[in-house]
N, CA, C and O atoms as a GROMACS GRO file, in nm:
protein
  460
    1UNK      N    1   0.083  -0.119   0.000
    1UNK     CA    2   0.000   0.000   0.000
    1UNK      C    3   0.088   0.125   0.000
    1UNK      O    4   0.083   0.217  -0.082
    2UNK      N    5   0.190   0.110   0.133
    2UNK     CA    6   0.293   0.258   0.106
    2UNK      C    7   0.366   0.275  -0.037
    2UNK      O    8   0.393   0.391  -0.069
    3UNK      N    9   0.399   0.179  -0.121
    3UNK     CA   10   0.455   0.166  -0.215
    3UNK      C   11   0.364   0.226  -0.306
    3UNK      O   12   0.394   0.334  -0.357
    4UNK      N   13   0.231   0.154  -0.339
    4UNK     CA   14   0.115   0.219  -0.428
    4UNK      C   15   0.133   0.386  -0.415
    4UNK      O   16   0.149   0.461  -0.512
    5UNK      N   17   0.127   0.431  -0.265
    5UNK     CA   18   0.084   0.571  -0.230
    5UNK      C   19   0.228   0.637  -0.282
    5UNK      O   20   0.246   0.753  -0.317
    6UNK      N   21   0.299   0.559  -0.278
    6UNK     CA   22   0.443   0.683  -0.287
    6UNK      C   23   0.434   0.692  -0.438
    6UNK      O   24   0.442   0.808  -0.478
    7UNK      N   25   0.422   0.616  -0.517
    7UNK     CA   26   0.414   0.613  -0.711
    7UNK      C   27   0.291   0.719  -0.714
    7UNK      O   28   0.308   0.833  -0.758
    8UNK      N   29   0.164   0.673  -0.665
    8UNK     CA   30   0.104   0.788  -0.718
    8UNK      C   31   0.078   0.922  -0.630
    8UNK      O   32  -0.006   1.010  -0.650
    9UNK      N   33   0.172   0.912  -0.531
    9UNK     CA   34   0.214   1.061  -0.497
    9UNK      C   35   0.316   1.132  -0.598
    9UNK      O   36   0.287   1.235  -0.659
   10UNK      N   37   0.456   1.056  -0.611
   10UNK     CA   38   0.496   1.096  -0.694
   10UNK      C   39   0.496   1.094  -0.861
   10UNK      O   40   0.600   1.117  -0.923
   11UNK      N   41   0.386   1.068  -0.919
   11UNK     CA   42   0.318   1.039  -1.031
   11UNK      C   43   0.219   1.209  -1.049
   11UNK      O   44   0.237   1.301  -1.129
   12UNK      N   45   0.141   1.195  -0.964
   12UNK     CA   46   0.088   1.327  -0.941
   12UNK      C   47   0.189   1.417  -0.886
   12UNK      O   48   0.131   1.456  -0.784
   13UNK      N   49   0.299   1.472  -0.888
   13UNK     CA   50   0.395   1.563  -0.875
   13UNK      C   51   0.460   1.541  -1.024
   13UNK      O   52   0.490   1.650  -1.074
   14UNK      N   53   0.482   1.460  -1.085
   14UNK     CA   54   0.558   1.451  -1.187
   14UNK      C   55   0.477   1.486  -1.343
   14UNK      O   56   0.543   1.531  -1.437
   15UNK      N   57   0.363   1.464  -1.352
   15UNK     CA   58   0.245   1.458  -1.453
   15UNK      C   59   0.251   1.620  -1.397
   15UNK      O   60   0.243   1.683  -1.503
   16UNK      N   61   0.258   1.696  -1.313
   16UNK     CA   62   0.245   1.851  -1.291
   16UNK      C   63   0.364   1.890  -1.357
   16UNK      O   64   0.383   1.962  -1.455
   17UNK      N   65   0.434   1.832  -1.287
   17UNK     CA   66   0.560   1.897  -1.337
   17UNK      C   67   0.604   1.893  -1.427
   17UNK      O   68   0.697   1.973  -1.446
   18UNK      N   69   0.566   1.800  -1.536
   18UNK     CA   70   0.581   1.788  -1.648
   18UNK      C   71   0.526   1.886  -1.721
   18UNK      O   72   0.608   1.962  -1.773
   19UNK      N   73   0.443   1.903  -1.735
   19UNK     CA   74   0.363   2.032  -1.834
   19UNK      C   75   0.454   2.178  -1.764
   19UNK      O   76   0.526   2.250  -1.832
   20UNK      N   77   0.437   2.192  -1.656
   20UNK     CA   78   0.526   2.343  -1.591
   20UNK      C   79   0.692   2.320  -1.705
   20UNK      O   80   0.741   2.410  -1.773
   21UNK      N   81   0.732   2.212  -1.697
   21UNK     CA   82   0.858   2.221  -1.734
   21UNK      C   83   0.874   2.243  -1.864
   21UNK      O   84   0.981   2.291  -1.900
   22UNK      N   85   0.778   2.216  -1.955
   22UNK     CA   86   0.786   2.227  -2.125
   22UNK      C   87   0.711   2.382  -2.111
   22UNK      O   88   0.756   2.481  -2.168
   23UNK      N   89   0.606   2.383  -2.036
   23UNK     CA   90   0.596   2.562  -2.034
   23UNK      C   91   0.664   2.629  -2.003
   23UNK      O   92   0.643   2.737  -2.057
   24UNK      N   93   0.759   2.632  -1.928
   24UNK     CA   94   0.871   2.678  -1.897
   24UNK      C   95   0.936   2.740  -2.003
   24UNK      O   96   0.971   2.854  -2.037
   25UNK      N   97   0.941   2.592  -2.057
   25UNK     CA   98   1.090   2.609  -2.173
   25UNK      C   99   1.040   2.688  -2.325
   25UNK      O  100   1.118   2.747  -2.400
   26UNK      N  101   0.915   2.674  -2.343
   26UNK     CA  102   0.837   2.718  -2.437
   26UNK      C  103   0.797   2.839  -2.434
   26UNK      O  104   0.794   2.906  -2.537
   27UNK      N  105   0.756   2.891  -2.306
   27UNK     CA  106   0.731   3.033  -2.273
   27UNK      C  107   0.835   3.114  -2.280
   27UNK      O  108   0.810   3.226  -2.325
   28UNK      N  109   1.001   3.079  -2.234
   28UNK     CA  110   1.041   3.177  -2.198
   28UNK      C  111   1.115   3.205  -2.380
   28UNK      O  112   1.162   3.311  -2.421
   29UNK      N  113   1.103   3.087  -2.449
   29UNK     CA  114   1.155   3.138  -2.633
   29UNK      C  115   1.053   3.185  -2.688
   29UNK      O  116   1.072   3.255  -2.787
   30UNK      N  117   0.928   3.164  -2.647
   30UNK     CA  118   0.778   3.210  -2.712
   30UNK      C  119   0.772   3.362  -2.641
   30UNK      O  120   0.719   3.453  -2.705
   31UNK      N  121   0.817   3.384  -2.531
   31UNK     CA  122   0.838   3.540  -2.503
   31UNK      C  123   0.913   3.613  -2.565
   31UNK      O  124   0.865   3.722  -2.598
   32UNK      N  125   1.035   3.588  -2.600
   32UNK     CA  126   1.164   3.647  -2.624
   32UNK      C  127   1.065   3.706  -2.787
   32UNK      O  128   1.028   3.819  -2.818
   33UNK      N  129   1.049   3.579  -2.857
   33UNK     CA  130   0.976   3.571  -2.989
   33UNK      C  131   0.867   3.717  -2.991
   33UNK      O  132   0.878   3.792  -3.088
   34UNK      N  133   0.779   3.747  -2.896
   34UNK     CA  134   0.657   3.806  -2.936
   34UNK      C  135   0.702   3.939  -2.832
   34UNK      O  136   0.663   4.055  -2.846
   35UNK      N  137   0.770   3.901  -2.752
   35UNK     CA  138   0.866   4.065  -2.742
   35UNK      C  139   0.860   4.144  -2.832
   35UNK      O  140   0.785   4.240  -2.815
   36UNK      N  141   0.915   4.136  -2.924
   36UNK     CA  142   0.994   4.180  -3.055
   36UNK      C  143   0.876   4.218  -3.150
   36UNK      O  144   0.879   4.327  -3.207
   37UNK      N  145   0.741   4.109  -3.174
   37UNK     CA  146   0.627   4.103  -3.290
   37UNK      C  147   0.476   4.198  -3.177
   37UNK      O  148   0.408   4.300  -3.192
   38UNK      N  149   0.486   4.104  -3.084
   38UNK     CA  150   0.363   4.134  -3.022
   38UNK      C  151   0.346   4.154  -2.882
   38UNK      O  152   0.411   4.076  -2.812
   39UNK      N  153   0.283   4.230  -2.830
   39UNK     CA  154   0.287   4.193  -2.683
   39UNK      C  155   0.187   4.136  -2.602
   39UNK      O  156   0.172   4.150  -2.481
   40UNK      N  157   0.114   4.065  -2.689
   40UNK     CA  158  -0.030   4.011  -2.599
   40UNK      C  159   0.024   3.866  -2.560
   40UNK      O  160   0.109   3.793  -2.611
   41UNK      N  161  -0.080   3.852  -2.426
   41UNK     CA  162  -0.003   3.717  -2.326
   41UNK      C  163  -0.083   3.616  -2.433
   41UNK      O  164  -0.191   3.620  -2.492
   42UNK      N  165   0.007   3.542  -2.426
   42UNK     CA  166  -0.012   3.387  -2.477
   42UNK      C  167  -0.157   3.324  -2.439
   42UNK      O  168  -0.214   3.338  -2.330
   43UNK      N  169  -0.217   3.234  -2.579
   43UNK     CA  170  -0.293   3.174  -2.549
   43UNK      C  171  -0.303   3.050  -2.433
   43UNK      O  172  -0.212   2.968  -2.414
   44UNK      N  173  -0.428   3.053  -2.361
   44UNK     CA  174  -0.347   2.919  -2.265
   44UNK      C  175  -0.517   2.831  -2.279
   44UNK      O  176  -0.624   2.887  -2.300
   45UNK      N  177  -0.494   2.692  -2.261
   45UNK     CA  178  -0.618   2.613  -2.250
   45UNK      C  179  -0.665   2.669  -2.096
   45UNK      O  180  -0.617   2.767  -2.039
   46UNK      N  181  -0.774   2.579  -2.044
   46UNK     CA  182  -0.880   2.566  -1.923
   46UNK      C  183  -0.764   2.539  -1.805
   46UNK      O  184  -0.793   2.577  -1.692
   47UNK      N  185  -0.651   2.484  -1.823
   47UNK     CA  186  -0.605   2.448  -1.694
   47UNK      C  187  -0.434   2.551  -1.689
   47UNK      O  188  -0.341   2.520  -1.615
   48UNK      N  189  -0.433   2.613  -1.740
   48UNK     CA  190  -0.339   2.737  -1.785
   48UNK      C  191  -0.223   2.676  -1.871
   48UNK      O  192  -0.113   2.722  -1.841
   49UNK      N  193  -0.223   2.617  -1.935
   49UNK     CA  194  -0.115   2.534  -2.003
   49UNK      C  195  -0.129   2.622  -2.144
   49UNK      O  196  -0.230   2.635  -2.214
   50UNK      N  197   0.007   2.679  -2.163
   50UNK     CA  198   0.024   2.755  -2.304
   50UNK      C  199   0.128   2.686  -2.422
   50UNK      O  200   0.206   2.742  -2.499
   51UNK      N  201   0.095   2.544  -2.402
   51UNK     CA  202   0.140   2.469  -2.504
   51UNK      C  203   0.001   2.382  -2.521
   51UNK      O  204  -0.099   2.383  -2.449
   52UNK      N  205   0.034   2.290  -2.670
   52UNK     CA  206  -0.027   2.228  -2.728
   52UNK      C  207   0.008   2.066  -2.694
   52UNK      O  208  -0.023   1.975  -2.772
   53UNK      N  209   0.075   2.045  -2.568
   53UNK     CA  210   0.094   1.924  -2.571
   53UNK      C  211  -0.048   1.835  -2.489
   53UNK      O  212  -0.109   1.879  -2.391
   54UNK      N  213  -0.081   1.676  -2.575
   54UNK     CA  214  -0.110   1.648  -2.472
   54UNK      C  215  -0.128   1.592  -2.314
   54UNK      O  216  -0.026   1.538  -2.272
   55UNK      N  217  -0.217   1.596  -2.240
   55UNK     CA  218  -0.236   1.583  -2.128
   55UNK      C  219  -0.284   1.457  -2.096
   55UNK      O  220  -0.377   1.412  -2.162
   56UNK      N  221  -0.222   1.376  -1.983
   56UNK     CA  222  -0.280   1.237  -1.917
   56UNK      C  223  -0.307   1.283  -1.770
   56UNK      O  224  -0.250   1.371  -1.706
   57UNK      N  225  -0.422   1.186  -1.729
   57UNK     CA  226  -0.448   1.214  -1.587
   57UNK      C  227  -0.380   1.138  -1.496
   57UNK      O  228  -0.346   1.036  -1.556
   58UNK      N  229  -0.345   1.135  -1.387
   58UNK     CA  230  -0.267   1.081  -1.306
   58UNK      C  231  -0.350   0.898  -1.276
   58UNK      O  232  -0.291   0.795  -1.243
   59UNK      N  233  -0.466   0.913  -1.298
   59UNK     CA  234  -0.551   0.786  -1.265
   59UNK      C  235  -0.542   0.726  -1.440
   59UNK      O  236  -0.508   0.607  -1.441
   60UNK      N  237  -0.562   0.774  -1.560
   60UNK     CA  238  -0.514   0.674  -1.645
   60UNK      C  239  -0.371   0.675  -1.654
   60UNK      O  240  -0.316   0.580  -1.710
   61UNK      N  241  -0.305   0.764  -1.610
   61UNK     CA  242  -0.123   0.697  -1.640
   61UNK      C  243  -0.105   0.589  -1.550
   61UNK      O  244  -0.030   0.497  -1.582
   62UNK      N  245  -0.164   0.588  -1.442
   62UNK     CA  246  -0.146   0.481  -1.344
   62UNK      C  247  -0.258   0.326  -1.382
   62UNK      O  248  -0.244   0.213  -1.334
   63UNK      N  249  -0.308   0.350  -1.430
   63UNK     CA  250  -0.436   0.249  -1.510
   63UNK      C  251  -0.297   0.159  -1.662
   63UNK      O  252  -0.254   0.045  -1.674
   64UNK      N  253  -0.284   0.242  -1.715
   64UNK     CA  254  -0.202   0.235  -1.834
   64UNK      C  255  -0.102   0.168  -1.727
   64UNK      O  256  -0.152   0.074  -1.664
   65UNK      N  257   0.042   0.204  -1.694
   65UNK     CA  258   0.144   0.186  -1.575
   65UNK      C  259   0.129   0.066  -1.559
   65UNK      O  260   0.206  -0.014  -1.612
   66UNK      N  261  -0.014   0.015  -1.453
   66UNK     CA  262   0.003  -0.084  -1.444
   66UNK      C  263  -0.002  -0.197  -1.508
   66UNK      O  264   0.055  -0.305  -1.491
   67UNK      N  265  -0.110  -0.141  -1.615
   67UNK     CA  266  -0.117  -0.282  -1.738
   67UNK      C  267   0.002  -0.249  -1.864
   67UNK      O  268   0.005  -0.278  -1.983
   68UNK      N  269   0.088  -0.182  -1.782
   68UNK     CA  270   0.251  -0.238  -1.908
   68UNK      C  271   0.198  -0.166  -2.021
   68UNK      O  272   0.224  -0.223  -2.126
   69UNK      N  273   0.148  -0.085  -2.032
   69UNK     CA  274   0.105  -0.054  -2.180
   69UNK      C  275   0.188   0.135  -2.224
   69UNK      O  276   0.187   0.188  -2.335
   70UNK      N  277   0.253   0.198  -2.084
   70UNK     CA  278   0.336   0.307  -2.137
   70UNK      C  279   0.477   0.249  -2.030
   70UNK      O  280   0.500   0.176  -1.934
   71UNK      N  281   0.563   0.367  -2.158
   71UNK     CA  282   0.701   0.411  -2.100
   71UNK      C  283   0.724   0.516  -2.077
   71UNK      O  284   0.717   0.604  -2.162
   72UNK      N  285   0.771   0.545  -1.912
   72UNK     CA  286   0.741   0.671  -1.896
   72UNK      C  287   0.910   0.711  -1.956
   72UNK      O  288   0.991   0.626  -1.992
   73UNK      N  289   0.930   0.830  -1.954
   73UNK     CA  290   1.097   0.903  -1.994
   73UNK      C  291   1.091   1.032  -1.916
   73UNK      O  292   1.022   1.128  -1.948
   74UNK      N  293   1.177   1.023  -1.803
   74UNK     CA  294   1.225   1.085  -1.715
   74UNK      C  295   1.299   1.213  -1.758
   74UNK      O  296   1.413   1.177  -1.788
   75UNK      N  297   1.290   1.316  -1.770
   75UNK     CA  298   1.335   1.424  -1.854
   75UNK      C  299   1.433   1.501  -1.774
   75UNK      O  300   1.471   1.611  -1.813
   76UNK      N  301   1.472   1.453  -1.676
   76UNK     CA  302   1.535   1.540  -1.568
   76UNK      C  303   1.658   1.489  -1.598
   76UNK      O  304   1.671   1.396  -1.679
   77UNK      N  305   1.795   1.567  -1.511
   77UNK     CA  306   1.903   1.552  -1.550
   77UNK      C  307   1.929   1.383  -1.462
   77UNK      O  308   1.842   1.319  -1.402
   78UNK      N  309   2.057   1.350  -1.479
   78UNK     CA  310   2.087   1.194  -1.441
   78UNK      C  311   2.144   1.219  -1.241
   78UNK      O  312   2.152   1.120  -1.168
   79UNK      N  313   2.168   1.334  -1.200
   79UNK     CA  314   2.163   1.352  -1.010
   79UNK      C  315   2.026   1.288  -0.982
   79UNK      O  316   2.002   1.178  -0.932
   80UNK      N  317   1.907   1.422  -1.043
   80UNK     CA  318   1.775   1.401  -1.045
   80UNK      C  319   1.725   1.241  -0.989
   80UNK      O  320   1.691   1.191  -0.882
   81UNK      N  321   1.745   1.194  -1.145
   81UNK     CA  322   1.673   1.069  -1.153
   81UNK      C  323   1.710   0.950  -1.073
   81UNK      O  324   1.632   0.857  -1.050
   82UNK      N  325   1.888   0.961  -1.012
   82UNK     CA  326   1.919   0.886  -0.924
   82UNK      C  327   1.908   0.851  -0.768
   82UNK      O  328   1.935   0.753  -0.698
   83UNK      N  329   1.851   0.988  -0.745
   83UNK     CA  330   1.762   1.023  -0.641
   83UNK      C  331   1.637   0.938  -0.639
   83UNK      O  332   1.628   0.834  -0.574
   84UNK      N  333   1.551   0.985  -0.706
   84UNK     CA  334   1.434   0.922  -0.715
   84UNK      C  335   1.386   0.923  -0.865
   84UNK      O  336   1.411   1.008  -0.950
   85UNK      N  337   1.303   0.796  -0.877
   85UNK     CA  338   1.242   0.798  -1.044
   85UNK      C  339   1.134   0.726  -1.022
   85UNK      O  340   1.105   0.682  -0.911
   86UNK      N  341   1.055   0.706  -1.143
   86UNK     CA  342   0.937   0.602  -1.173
   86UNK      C  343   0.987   0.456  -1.217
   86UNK      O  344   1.040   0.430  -1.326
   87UNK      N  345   0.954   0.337  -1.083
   87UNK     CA  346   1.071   0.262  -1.147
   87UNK      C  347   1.028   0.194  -1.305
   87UNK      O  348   0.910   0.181  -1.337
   88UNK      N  349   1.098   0.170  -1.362
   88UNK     CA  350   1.144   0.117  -1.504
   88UNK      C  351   1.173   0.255  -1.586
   88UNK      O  352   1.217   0.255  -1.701
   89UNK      N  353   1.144   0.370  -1.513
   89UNK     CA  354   1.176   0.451  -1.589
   89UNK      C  355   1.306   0.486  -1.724
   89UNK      O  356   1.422   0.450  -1.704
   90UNK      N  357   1.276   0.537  -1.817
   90UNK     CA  358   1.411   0.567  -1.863
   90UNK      C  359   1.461   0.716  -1.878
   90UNK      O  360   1.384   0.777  -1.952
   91UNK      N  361   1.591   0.814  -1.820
   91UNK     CA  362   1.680   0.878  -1.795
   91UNK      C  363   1.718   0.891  -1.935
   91UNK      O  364   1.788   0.821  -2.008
   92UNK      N  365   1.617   1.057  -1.961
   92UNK     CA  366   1.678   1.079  -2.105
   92UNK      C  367   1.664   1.246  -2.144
   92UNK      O  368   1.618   1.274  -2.255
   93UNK      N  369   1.690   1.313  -2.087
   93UNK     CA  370   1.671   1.476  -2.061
   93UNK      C  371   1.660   1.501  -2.237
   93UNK      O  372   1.700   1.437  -2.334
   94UNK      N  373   1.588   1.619  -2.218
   94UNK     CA  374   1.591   1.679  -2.343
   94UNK      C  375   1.697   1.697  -2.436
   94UNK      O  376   1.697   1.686  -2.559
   95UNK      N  377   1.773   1.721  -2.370
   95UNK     CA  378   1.877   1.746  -2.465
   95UNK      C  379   1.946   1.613  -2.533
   95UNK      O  380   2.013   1.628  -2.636
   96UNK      N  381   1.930   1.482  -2.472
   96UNK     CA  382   1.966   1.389  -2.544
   96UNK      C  383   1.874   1.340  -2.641
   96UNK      O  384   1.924   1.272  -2.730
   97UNK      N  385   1.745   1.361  -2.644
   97UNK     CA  386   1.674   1.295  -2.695
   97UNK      C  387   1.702   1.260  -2.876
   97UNK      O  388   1.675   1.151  -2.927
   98UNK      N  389   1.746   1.351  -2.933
   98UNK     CA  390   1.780   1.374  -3.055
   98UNK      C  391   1.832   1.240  -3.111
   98UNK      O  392   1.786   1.176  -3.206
   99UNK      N  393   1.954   1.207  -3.021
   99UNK     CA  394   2.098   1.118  -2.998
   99UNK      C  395   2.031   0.990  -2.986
   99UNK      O  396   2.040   0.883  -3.048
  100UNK      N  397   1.933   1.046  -2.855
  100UNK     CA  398   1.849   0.835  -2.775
  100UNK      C  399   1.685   0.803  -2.831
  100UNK      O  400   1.604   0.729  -2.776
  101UNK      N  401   1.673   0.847  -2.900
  101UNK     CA  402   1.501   0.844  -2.908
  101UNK      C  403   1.490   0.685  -2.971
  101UNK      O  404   1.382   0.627  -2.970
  102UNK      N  405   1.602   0.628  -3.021
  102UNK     CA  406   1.563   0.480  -3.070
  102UNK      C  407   1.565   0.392  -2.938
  102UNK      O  408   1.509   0.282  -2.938
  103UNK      N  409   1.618   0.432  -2.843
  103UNK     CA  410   1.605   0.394  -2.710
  103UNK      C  411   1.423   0.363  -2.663
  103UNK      O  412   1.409   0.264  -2.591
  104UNK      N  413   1.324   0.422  -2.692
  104UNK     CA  414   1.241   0.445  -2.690
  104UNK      C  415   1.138   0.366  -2.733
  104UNK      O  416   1.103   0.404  -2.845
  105UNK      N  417   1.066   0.261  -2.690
  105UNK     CA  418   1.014   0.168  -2.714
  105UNK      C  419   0.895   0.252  -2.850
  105UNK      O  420   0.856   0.367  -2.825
  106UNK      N  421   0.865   0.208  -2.934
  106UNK     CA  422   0.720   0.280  -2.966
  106UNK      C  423   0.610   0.183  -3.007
  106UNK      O  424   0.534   0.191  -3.104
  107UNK      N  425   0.619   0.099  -2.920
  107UNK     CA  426   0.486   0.004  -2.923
  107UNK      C  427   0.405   0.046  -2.779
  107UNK      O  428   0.302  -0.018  -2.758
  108UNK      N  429   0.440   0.138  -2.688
  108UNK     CA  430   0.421   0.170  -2.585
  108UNK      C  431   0.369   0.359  -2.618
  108UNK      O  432   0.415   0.450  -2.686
  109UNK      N  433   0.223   0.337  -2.503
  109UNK     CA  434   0.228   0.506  -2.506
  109UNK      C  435   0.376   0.595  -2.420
  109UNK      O  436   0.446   0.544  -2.333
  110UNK      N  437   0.386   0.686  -2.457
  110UNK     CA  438   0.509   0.773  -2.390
  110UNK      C  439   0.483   0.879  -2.287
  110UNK      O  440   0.425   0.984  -2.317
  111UNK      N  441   0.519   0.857  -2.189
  111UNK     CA  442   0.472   0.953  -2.086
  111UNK      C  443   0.615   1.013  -2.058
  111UNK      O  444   0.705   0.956  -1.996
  112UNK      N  445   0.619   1.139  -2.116
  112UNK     CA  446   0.761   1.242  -2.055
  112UNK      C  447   0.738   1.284  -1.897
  112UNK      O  448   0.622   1.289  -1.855
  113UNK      N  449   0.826   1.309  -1.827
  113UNK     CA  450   0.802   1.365  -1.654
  113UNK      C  451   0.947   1.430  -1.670
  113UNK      O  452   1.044   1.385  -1.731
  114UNK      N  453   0.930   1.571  -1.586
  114UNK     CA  454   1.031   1.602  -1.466
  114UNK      C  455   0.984   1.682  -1.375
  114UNK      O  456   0.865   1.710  -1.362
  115UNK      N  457   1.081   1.726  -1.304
  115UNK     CA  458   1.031   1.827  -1.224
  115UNK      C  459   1.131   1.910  -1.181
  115UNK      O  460   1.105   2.005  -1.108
   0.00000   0.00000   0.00000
């Protein structure tokens, strides 16, 4: 049971943090960008997210999870992930992805995380 609670504690911290972290990274070149063209704030969906990626809920990633059917990819640097991860996770920060993406099962849905 503590085991269950700690995955989807940290499942629900990581599925957050995931979207903050690509908004992050998207906002602050999508600012620089409309600096310069425009100054109106960015479009954002219902839950303030000003990207187009999509969204999983913490109860189907964990539904999915358990029936083996995604791989999650840990986006954080390799301190990060050695600390703590999602286990089977795979340790593949953005910046490698270019290099590792055949690493990457694709018979599996893909769930990116960091935080």
């Amino acid at each position: 049971m503590k085991k269950t609670l700690s995955l989807s504690s940290f499942l629900t911290i990581a599925l957050l943090f995931s979207a903050a972290c690509q908004t992050a990274s998207t906002t602050s070149t999508d600012n620089k960008a409309k600096n310069t063209t425009n100054s109106a704030a960015p479009k954002t969906d219902e839950h303030g997210h000003t990207d187009d990626a999509p969204r999983i809920t913490l109860t189907d990633a964990k539904k999915e999870f358990d029936a083996g059917n995604v791989v999650f990819v840990d986006t954080r640097a390799k301190s990060a992930y050695d600390v703590e991860h999602i286990k089977g996770a795979i340790n593949m920060t953005t910046a490698d992805v270019e290099a590792r993406y055949k690493e990457i099962p694709t018979s599996k849905k893909i769930i990116a995380y960091c935080s």
